[in-house]
N, C-alpha and C positions, 0 to 999 in steps of 0.2 A: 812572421814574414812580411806581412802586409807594412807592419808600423817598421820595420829595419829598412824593408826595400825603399817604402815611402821616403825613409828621412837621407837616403844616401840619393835619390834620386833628385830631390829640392837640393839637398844640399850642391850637389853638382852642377844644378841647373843654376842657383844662383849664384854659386861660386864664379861660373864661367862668367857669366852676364858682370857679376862684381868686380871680379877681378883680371880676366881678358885673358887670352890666349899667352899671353907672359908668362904667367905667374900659373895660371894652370894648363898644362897644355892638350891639344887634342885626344890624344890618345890616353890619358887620365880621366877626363872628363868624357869621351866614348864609353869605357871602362866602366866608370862607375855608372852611368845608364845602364849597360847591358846588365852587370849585375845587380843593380836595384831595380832593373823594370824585371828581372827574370823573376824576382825575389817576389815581386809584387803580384806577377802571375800566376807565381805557383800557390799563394795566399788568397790568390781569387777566385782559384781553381777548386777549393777546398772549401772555400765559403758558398759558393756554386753548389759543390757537392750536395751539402747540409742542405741548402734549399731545397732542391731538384728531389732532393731525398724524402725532406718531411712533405714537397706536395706528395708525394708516391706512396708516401704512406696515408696520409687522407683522401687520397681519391682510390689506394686499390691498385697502382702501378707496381710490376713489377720492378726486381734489378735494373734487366737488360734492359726496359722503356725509359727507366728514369734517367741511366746512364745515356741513352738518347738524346734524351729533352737537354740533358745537363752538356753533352757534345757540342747540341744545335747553340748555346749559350754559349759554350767555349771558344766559337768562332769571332765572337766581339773584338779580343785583341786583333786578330789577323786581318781585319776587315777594316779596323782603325788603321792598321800601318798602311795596308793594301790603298786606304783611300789618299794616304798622303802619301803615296809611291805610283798611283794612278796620274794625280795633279800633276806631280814635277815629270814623271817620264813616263807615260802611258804604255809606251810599247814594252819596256822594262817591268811596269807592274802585269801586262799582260803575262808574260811568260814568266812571273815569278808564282802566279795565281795557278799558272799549269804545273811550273816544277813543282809545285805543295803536293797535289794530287801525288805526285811519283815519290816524294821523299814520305807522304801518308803512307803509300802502299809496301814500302821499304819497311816503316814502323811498323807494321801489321805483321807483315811476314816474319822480323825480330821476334817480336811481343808471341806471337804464336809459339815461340821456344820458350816463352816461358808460363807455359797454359798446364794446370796439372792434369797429368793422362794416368790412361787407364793400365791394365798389365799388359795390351797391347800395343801402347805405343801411340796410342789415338789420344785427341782432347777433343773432347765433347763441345759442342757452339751450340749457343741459345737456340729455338724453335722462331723467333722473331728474326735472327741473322741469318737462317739456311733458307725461309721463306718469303722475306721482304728484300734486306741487304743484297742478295744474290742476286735480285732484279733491278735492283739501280746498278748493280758493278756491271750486269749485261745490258743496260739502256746507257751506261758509260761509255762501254767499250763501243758502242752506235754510233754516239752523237761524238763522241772523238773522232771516229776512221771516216765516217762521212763527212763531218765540219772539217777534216784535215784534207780529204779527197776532193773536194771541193775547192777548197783553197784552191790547190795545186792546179786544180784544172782552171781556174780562174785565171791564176799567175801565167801560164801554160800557155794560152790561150789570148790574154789580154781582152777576156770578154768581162761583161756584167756592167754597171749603171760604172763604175768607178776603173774602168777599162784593166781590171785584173788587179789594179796598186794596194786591192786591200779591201775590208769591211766599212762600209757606214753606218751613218744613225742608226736607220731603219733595221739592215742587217742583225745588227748590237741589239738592237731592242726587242724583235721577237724572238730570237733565238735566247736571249736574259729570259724573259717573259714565261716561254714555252718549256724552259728548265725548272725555274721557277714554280711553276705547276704542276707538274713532277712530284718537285720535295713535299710540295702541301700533300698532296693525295696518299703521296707514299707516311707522311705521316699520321696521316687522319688515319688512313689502312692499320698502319700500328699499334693504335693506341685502340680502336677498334675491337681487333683480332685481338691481342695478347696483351691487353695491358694487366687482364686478372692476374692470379698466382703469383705468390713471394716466395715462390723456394730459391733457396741461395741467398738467403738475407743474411745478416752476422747477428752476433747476439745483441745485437743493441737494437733490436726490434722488438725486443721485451720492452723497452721502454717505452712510457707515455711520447705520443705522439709530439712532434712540436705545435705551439699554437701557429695561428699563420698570422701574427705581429713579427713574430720572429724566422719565420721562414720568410713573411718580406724584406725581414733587415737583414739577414743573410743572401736574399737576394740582389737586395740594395747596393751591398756593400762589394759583393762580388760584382757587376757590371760597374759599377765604377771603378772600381781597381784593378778590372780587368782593359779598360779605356787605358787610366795613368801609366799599366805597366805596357800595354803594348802599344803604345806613344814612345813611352821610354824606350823601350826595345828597339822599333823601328828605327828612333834617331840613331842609337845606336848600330844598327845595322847599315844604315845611309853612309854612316862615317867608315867602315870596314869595306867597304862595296868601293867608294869613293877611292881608300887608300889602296884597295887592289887594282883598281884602273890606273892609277896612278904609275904602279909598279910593270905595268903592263899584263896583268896577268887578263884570259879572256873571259868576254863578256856574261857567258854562261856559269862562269866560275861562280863572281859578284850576286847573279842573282837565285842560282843554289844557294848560297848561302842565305840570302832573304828570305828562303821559301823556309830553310830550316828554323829561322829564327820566327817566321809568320806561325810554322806552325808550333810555337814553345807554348801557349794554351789547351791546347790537346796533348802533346805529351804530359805535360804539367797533369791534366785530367786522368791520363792512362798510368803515369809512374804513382799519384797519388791512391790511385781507388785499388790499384795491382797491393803496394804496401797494407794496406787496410782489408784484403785477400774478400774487395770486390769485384770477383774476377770477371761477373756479369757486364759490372758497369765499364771497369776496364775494357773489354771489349768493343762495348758498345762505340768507346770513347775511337778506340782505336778503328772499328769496322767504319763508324762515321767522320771518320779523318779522311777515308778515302771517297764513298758514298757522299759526302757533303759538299765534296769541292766542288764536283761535276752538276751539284745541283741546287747548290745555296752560295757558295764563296764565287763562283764560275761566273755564274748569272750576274750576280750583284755587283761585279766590276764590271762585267760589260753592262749593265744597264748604268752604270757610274761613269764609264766612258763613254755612252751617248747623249750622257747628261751634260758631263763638262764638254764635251764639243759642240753639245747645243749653247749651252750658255758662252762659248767664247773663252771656257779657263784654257783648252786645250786647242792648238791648231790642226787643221785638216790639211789635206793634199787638195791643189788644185782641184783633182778631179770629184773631192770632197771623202775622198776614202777617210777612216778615222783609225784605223788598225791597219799597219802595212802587213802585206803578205811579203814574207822573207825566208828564209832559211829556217830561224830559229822559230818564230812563231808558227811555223806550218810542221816542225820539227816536235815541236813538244806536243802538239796536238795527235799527231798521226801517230808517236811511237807512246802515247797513253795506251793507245788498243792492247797491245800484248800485256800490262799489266791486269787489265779490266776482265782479259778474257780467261788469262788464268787464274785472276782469283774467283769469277764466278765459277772455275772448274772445282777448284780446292773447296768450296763453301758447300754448293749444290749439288755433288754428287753424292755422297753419304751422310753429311750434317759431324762431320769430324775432319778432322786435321793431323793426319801422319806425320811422321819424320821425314819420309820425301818429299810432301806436299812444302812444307815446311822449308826444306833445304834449298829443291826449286822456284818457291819463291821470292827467298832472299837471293836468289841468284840473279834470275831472270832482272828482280827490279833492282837488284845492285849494277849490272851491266847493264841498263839502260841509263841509270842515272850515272854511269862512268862515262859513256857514252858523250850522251849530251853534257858534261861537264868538258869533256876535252875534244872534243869535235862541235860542239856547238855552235 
């Protein structure tokens, strides 16, 4: 995957540069991006694995920590696009950074139908997801209804240092900051608490361990190819985004779909480890698709957009806001809560996952992402 995605990716990329929009035209050379960066992330996703794995196996990690660690890596692609989707349109990268969280939580609830259960109809969740997980999706569900409440009363109002037009600097940076510190503690707690016990391993844990030459070149190889392909992704997602504005379709559409594409390293992680019937890590992949946005991808664009408007890549509003408060971006923020609060119910009530839970919350987050796709 790595060396196919690689060479349809160069080849396109030089092809265009060589030979110009004539002879190869947009929508060919989009093409081949999207399928060679995917190609590359699914190849990076997997070389990730191997790493993540052989540290868990010399330090005493289980499944579900390692699937963790190897999640909190998988974010690299989406945070490469995210930063060149920040630069060119700040307010677009904001709320694509939010839609991820909802199209995560979408994937969860899927992925949950295909978890094997017991003769009652339950799937069993790790002891580190019904204990940890469950407290970031309800410190989620917080810091959305309040940072979206606020908003509102801001806009409302026409009060705060930026007369209601939106977030600045300072705004951007503690609230990146204060999430920020969050992820750390919730992950030091993890690895703390539960990183002992390897049950749920596969049989390839009979094997001699890897050396750690080779779990750093498998990690090498993974963060850089997880960079090339979600470059490549991105571009190609810019160019789909681009032709549907074009077409007039709206705003919200364009950047769902960047959020889908941001997050193709974590699916890449969950459809790879699910195959491989790591079902631990899979999950893991999956519960921190949702739990990571709010507190690793969330933060590190706003403190990306306090940065480029300090440095002058991005422009401010008169009144120095740097984030407008609008429709959409107060929109994606506030109706995050309903997913936050019912996955902390499905998670933290019994440490299982019924068929109800299951069906309601592919609903619930499919009608809110229908929602803001067509009313957005």
């Amino acid at each position: 995957m790595l060396v196919g995605g690689g060479v349809v990716v160069a080849g396109a990329t030089v092809a265009q540069r060589v030979l110009g929009h004539d002879v190869m035209p947009a929508w060919l050379h989009g093409g081949a991006l999207g399928l060679g960066g995917l190609a590359v992330v699914f190849g990076s996703c997997d070389a990730m694995i191997k790493s993540v794995q052989g540290v868990g196996r010399r330090v005493g990690w289980n499944p579900f920590v390692s699937g963790t660690m190897a999640g909190l890596a998988s974010n690299i692609p989406e945070l490469v696009m995210l930063g060149f989707v920040l630069a060119a349109a700040p307010r677009v990268g904001f709320i694509v950074t939010c839609l991820t969280l909802h199209v995560g939580a979408l994937a969860f609830g899927l992925y949950s139908g295909f978890l094997p259960r017991d003769q009652t109809g339950h799937a069993r969740l790790p002891e580190p997801l019904v204990k940890i997980s469950s407290d970031l999706f309800a410190a989620a569900a917080g810091v959305f209804l309040g940072t979206g409440l606020v908003m509102l009363m801001l806009r409302a109002f026409g009060s705060g240092d930026h007369r209601g037009e939106g977030l600045g600097v300072l705004d951007l940076s503690v609230i990146g900051v204060a999430l920020l510190f969050v992820q750390v503690v919730a992950t030091a707690e993890l690895v703390r608490r539960f990183s002992g016990g390897n049950e749920g391993e596969d049989a390839s844990s009979a094997e001699p361990p890897l050396s750690w030459l080779v779990i750093a070149g498998h990690g090498a190889v993974g963060l850089f190819s997880s960079v090339v392909g979600g470059h490549a992704v991105g571009d190609f997602a810019d160019l789909l985004v681009a032709g549907l504005a074009a077409r007039g379709y709206p705003e919200m559409v364009g950047a769902l779909l960047l959020s889908v594409f941001a997050s193709a390293g974590a699916f890449a992680m969950i459809i790879t480890s699910h195959r491989r019937r790591l079902y631990d890590v899979a999950l893991a992949s999956a519960a921190g698709q949702v739990s990571q946005v709010p507190f690793v991808v969330l933060p590190v664009a706003m403190l990306l957009l306090a940065i480029l408007a300090s440095t002058g890549v991005i422009p401010t509003a008169p009144s120095g806001a740097v984030l407008p408060i609008d429709l959409e971006t107060t929109s994606v923020m506030v109706l995050a809560f309903p997913p936050m609060l019912l996955l902390w119910k499905a998670v933290q009530d019994d440490g299982q996952v019924s068929w109800v839970e299951t069906a309601a919350m592919v609903c619930v987050f499919g009608i809110v992402v229908f929602l803001l796709a067509v009313h957005g």
